[in-house]
N, C-alpha and C positions, 0 to 999 in steps of 0.2 A: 747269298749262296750258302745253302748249308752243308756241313760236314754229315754226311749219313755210315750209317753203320751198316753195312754188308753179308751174310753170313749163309750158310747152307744149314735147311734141315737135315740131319744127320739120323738115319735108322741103325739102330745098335740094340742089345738083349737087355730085358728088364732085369734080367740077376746083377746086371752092374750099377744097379741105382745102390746098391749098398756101398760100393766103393767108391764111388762119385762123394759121400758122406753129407748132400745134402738136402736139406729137406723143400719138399716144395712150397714155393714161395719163396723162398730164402734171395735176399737181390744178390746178383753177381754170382750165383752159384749153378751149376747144369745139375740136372735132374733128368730121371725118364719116367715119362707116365705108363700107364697100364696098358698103352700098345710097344711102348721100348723106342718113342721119339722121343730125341732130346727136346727138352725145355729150360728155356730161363728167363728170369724175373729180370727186368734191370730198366733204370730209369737213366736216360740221358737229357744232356744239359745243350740245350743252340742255342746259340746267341747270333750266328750271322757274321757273315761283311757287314761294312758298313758299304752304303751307296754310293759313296764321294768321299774325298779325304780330306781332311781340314789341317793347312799347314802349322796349325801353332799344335796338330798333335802328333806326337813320333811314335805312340801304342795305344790301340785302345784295349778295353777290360776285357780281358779272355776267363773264360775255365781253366782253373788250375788242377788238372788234373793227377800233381803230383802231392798235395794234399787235403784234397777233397775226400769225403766220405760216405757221398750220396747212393752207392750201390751196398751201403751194410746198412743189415736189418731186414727188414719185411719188408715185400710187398704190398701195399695197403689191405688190407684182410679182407675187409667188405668188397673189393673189386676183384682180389682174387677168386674170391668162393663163385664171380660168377662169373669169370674169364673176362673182365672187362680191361681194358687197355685205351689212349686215347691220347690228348697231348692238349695241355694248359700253359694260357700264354699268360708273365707274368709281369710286371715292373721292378724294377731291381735298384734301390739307392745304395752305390758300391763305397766304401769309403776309400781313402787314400792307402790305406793298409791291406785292402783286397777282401773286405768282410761287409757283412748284408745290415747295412743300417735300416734297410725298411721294404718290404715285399708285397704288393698289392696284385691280386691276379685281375686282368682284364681280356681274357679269353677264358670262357669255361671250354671243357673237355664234354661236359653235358654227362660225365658219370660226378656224381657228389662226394665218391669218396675220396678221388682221384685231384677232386678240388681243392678238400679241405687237406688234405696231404700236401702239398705241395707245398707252398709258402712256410710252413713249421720246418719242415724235413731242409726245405734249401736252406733256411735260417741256423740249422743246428751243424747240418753236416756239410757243407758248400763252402768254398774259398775260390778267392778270383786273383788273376794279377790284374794291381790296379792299371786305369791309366797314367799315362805316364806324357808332360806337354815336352816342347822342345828345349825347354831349360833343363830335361832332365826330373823334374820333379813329379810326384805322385798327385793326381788332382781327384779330388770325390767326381761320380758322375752317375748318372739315372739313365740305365737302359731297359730295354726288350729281351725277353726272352721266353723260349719253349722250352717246358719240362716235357717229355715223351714217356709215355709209361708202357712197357713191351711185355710181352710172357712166349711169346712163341719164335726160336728162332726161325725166318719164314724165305722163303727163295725169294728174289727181286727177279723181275723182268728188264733187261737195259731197255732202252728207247730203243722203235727200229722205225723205217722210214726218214726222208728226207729229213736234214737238220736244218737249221739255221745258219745261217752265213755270218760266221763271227765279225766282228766290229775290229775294223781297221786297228794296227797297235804299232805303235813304235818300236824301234829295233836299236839295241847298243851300238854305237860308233865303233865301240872296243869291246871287247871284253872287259865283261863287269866279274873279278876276282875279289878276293878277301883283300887285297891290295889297294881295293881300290875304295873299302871300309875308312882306310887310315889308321887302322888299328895297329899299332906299334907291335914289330916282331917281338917274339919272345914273350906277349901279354899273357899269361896265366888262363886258361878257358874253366871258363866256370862249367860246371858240371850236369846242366843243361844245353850246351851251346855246340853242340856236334856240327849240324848245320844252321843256318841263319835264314830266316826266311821274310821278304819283306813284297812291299808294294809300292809303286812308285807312279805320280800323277805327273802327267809330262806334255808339255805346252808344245805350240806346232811348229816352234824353232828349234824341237828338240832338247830343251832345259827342263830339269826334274823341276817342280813346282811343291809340291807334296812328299809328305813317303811317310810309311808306317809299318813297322815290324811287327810281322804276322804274328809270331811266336818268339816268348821272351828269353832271351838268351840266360835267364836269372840276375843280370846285372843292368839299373838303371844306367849305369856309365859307358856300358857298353852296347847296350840297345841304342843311345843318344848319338853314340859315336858310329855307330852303322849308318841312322841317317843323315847326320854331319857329313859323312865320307860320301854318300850319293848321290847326295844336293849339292857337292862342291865338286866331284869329280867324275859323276856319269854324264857323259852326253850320248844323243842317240839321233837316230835318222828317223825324225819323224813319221806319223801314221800317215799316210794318204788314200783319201777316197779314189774310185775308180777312173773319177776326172783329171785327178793328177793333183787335187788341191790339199795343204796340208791341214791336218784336222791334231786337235788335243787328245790327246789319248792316255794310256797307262800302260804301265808295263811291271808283270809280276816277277820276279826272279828269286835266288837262292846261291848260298856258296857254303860249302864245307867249310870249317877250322882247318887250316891245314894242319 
C-alpha cells in the first residue's frame, strides 16, 4: 500500500512567480509557468507495507523524513528541459544506523536521466529509520523501493463504481489505550511521538501473533515497548467469514500521547 501524495492545480498570476523566489526546476520549491499554473519539482521516496509481518520484527525501515534531503537541488536537468517525469524502482542495502550502504536500481523509469539520478541523489541526500527486531535492537536489512520524479502538481480522480469487499478483520475485546502500551506514566515523550501508530497480526483465537510500529516514535525503547504492551495485553474478537468461521486476520490501530 502506498502512501501518495494528493494536491490541486492551483491557477494564480505570473507577477507572483517573483515572490514565490524560485526558480524552475528547483525540488520542493512552487513556481508559475508562463500561463500562471503552479508547478513543482519534487521527487518522492515508497517503500510500501510489508505484505505479512514477521514476528521477530517490531519496525521495519521507513523514510525519515525529518532528516532527509532528497527535495534540495535540481531537478534532474536533462528531464527537466523536456518535462519528463516517471518513477524508478530501486534496491536499498539500509544499515543499522539508517544510511544507504548500497543502491542498485531494478526498474528503469525508461527516461535515462531520471535513472542515472536516482541512486547518487538517494546515496547523498536519503536517511531511513533503521529496522529495528524484537530485542529492540537495530538490524541492516535490503529492501524495495520507488523513487517518483513529479513536475506538475496534477488533480487525482478517486475511484468511482463498486469497491471491493474488504477482508474480514478482527475487532478489540477493549479498548486498546496508550495504557494498554505499558508504557509507565509520567515517561518523557520524545519529540516525534504525538501519536503511535502500529499494526497488529492476530490469530483466529483472537491473540496478537505479530505487530510492527508504522511510524517510529524516535525511541527504540519505546517503539519495543508498544509492541511488548500489545502482544501481552490486546485481545480482540476475532475476524469471521460470512459462515460464521473464524479466520486470522489483522488489525491496524493508533493512540495519542496522552
Amino acid at each position: 500500500m502506498r502512501k501518495t501524495l494528493m494536491a490541486l492545480m492551483a491557477l494564480t498570476i505570473p507577477t507572483l512567480a517573483h515572490a514565490q523566489g524560485a526558480a524552475p526546476g528547483q525540488l520542493g520549491k512552487t513556481w508559475y509557468d508562463k500561463k500562471g499554473f503552479t508547478q513543482l519539482a519534487q521527487i518522492g521516496v515508497n517503500l510500501g507495507e510489508p505484505s505479512a509481518l514477521d514476528p521477530g520484527i517490531f519496525r521495519e525501515v521507513a523514510f525519515d523524513w525529518r532528516t532527509s534531503k532528497t527535495n534540495v537541488g535540481l531537478y534532474p536537468p536533462a528531464a527537466y528541459a523536456k518535462r519528463q517525469t516517471g518513477e524508478v524502482g530501486v534496491a536499498l542495502s539500509i544499515t543499522d544506523a539508517g544510511l544507504i550502504s548500497a543502491c542498485t536500481m531494478n526498474k528503469s523509469s525508461g527516461v535515462t536521466a531520471l535513472d542515472a539520478h536516482a541512486c547518487p541523489h538517494l546515496m547523498a541526500k536519503a536517511r531511513f529509520v533503521p529496522r529495528m527486531n524484537r530485542d529492540g535492537r537495530n538490524v541492516p536489512a535490503t529492501i524495495n523501493a520507488t523513487v517518483d520524479y513529479s513536475l506538475v502538481l496534477m488533480m487525482q480522480t478517486l475511484a468511482s463504481g463498486p469497491q471491493p469487499e474488504p477482508p474480514p478483520r478482527a475487532q478489540p475485546s477493549a479498548e486498546i489505550s496508550f495504557a494498554t502500551f505499558g508504557i509507565a506514566p509520567g515517561t518523557a515523550k520524545p519529540p516525534e511521538a504525538s501519536y503511535i501508530s502500529y499494526r497488529l497480526a492476530v490469530d483466529e483465537m483472537g491473540v496478537p501473533k505479530a505487530c510492527l510500529v508504522r511510524e517510529t516514535t524516535g525511541s527504540n525503547a519505546i517503539d519495543k515497548q508498544v509492541c511488548d504492551g500489545l502482544l501481552a495485553n490486546a485481545r480482540f474478537k476475532p475476524a469471521k467469514r460470512k459462515d460464521g468461521t473464524a479466520v486470522a486476520s489483522e488489525y491496524w490501530g493508533g493512540a495519542y500521547w496522552p
